[in-house]
C-alpha positions in Angstrom: -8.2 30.9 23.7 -9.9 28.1 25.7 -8.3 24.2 26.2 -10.5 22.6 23.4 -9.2 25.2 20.6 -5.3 25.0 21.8 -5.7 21.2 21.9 -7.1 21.5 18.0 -5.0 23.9 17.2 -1.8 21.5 18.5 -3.1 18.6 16.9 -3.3 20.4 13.9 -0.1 21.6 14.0 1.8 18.4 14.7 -0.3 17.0 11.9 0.8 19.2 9.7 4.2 19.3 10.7 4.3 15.3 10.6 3.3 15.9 6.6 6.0 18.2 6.2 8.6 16.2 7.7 7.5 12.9 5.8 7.5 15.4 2.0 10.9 16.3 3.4 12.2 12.9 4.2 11.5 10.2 1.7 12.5 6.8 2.3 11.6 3.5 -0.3 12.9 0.1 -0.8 12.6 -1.8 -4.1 13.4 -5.5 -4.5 13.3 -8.0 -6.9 13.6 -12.1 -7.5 15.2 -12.3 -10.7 13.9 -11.5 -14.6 13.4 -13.8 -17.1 10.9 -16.0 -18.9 8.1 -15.6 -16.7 4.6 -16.3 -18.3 1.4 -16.9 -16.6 -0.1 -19.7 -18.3 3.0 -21.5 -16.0 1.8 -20.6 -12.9 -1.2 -22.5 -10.5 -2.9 -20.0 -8.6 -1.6 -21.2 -5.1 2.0 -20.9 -7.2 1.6 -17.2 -7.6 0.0 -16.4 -4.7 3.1 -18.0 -2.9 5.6 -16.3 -5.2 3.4 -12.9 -4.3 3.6 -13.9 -0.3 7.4 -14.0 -0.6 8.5 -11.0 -2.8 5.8 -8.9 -0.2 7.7 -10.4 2.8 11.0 -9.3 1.3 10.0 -5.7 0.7 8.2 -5.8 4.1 11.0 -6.8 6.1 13.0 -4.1 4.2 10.6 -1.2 5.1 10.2 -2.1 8.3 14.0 -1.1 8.7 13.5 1.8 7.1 10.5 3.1 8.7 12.3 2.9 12.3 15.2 5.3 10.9 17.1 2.0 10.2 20.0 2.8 7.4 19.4 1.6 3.9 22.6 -0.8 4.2 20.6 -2.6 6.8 17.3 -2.4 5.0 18.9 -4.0 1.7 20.6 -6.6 3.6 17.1 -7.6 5.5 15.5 -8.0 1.9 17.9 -10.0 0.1 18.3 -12.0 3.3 14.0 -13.2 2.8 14.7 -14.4 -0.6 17.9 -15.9 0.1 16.2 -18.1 2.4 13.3 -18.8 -0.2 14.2 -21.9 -2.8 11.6 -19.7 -5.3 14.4 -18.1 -6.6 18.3 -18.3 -7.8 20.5 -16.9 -4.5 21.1 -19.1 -1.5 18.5 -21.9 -0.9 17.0 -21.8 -4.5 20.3 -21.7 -6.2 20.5 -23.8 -9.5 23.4 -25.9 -10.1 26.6 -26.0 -11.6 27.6 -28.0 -14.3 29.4 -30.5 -12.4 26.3 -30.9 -9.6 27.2 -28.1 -7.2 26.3 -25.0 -6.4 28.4 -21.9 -6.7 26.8 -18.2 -5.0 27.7 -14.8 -5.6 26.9 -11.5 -4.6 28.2 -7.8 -3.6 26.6 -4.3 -1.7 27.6 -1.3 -1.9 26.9 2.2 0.1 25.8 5.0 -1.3 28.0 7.5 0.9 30.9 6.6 -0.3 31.0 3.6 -2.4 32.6 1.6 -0.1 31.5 -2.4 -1.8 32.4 -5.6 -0.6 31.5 -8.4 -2.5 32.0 -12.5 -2.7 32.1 -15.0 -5.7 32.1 -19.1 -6.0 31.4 -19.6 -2.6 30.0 -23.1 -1.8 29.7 -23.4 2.3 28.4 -19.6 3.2 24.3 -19.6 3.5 23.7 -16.2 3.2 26.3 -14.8 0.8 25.0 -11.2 0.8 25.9 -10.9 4.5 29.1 -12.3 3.3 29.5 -9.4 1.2 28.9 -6.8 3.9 31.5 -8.7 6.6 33.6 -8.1 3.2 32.6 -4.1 2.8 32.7 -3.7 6.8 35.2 -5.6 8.0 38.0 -5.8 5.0 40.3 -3.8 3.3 39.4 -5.2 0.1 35.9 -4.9 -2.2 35.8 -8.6 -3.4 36.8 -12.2 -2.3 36.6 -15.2 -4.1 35.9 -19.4 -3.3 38.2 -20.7 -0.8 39.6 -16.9 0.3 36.4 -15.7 0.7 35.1 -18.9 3.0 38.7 -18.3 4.9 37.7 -15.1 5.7 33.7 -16.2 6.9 35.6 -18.8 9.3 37.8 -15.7 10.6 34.4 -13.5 11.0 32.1 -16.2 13.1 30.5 -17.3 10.3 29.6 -21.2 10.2 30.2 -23.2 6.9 27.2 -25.4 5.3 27.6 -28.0 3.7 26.9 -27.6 -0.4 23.7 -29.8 -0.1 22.2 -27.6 2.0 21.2 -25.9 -1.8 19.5 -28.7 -3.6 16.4 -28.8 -4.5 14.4 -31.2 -6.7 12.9 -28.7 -9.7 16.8 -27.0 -10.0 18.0 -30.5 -10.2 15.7 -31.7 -13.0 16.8 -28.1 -14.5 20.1 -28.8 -14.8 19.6 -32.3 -16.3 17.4 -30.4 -19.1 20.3 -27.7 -19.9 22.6 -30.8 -20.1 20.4 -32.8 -22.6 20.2 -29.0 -24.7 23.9 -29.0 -24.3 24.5 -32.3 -25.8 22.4 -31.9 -28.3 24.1 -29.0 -29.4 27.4 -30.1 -28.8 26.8 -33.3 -31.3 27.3 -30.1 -34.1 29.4 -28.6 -32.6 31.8 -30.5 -30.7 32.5 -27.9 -28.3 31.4 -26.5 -25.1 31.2 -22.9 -25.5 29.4 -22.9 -28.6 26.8 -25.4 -27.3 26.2 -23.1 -24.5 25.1 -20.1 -26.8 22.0 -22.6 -27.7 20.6 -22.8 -24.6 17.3 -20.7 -23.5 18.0 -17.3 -21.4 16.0 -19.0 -18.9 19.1 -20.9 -17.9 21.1 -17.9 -18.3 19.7 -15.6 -15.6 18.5 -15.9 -12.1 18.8 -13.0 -9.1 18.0 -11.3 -6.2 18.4 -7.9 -5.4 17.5 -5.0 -3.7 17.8 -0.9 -3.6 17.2 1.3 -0.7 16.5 5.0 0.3 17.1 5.5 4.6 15.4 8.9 6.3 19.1 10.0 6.3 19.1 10.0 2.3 21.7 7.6 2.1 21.2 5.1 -1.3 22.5 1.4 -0.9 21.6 -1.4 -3.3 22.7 -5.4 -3.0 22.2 -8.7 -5.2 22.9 -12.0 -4.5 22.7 -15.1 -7.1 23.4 -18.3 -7.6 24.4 -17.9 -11.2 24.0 -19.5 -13.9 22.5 -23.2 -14.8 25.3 -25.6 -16.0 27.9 -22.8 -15.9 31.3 -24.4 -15.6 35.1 -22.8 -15.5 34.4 -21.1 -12.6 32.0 -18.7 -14.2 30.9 -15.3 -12.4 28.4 -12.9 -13.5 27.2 -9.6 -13.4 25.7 -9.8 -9.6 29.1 -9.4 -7.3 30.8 -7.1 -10.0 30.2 -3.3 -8.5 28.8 -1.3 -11.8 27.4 -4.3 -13.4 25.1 -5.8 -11.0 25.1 -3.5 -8.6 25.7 0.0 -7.9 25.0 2.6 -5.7 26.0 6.8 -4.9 24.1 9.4 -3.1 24.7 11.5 -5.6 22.5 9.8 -8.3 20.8 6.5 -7.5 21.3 2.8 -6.3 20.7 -0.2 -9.0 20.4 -4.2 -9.0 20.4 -6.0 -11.7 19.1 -9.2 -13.2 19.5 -10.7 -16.5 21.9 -12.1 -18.7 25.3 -11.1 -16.8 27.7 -10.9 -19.5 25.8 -8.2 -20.9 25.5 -6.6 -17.9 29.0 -7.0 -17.1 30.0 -5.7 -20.8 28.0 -2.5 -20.9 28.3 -1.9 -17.1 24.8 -1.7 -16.6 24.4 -0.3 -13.5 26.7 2.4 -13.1 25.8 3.6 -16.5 22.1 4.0 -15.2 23.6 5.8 -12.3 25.8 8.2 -14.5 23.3 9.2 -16.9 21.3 10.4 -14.0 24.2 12.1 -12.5 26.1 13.5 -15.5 22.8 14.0 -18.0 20.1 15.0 -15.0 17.4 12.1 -17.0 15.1 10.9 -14.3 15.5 7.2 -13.4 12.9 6.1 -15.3 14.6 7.8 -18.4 18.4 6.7 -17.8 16.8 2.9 -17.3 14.8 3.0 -20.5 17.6 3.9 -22.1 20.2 1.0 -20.8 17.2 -1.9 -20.8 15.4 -0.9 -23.8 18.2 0.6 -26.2 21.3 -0.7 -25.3 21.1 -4.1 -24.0 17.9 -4.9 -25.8 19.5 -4.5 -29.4 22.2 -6.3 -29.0 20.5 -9.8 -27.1 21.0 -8.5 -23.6 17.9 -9.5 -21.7 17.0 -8.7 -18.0 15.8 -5.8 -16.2 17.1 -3.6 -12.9 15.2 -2.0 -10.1 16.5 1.7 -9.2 15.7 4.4 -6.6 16.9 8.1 -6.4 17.5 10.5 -3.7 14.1 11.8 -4.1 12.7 7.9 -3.2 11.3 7.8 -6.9 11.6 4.0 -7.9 11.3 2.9 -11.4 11.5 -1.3 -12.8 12.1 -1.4 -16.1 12.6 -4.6 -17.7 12.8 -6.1 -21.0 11.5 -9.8 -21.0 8.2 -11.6 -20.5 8.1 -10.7 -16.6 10.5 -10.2 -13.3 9.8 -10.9 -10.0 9.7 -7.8 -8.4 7.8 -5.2 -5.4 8.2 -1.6 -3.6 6.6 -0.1 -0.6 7.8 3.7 0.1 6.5 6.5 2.8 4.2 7.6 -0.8 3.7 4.4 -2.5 1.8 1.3 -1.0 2.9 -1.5 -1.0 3.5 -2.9 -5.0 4.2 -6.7 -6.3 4.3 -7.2 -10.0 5.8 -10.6 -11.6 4.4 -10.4 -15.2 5.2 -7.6 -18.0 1.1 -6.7 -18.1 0.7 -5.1 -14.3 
């Protein structure tokens, strides 16, 4: 055999063998920027091509871990870290504000090995609460920490406290004084709080970040990070730091984020339940988040959506209201970046 055919023949081989490896070894990242009421008619064009830019930087940033045999963990945190650091949506710099002016920021990860979690809630000082989360996972014996504990423990871990202002912006300000007006309104009738509170739009009820992850190892991780809920007072925490509500993730089924309306979540245990039907029913992902989105939450008033992945780097984004910020890039899927319910 001369030189020219064993040089064809060897690049034909390691072609070949390069296809097999990447069939064998899937890897995908999913993200998303919170669901909600998200209609096009709002949006300029330089609006959503910004909005587009960002989500694709996320997901980017992501796979770009993943693709140099990074770990999921790694490739989760990367994402959420992108749109923590974007004011376009609720986590971290675009967080809306409490009722009392502030700005309180939650989130949790989890590894899909063996569900180790950490996760942080109320914190006001920490810029980046989902690395928060992971000091909390890596470095703690406990799964979540809360307001002034949790900021203790960032001080103890090299991580510098902000100042709460560092999280205003203008259009979340101006959001805030319109869920105060609906609330007032409301509360002229009924004279309390919590009942006013049920009148106001799901738009001010929802608001996330969040990301899912498949490494070249096949280990699962998934992460959210938010900054809650507009006007929510008491202390309130949602779905996103609670591990099976917001987030959840196992090797042995699949990793889920969630966005929506977090009491639901947190009441029907969104994500885990996702996770289990996969696990203990064998439904594809796309099945088991049907199911949860579209005939259990949906019924009852539960609005939002979740991204998901499985072992075999399938991804599936179902969602159940007018859009949901959201994109995926795996080593079989290019690069995808949806926001409205119609693409």
């Amino acid at each position: 055999m001369n030189t020219s055919l064993l040089a064809i023949f060897a690049s034909s081989f390691f072609a070949l063998s390069h296809s097999v490896l990447a069939a064998e070894t899937p890897f995908a990242i999913a993200i998303h920027g919170g669901a909600g009421t998200i209609e096009k008619a709002k949006f300029t064009p330089e609006q959503e091509k910004a909005y587009r830019a960002k989500l694709t930087e996320a997901v980017e940033a992501g796979y770009k871990v993943l693709d140099q045999g990074g770990e999921s963990l790694d490739a989760v945190t990367a994402a959420i870290t992108v749109l923590e650091q974007s004011t376009y949506f609720n986590a971290g710099r675009g967080a809306v504000y409490t009722y009392d002016g502030s700005h309180e920021l939650d989130a949790s990860i989890m590894d899909g090995r063996n569900r180790e979690a950490g996760a942080v809630a109320g914190v006001k000082h920490v810029e980046s609460p989902i690395s928060l989360a992971r000091l909390v996972m890596d470095n703690s014996v406990h799964v979540m920490l809360s307001g002034q504990g949790a900021e203790e423990f960032a001080k103890e871990q090299g991580v510098e406290l902000i100042e709460n202002n560092l999280f205003d912006t203008e259009f979340r300000y101006k959001a805030l004084l319109k869920a105060k007006q609906k609330l007032d309104k409301a509360k002229a009738t009924s004279k309390e709080y919590q009942a006013a509170h049920k009148a106001l739009p799901d738009s001010y009820k929802m608001g996330t970040v969040g990301a899912v992850a498949l490494d070249k190892n096949g280990n699962l991780a998934a992460g959210t990070s938010t900054g809650g809920m507009t006007a929510k007072r008491y202390g309130r925490i949602g779905d996103a730091p609670v591990i099976g509500a917001g987030t959840f993730a196992e090797n042995a089924s699949c990793a889920v984020s969630a966005t929506g309306h977090g009491e639901y979540f947190i009441r029907y245990n969104v994500a885990s339940d996702i996770c289990a039907r996969v696990k203990y029913q064998n439904k594809t992902i796309e099945q088991a988040g049907d199911e949860v989105i579209n005939k259990v939450l949906a019924p009852i008033g539960g609005t939002g959506g979740v991204i998901i992945v499985d072992t075999k780097g399938n991804i599936s984004l179902p969602f159940n209201t007018s859009g949901m910020y959201r994109a995926s890039k795996s080593n079989t899927q290019a690069t995808y970046v949806g926001i409205f319910n119609d693409e």
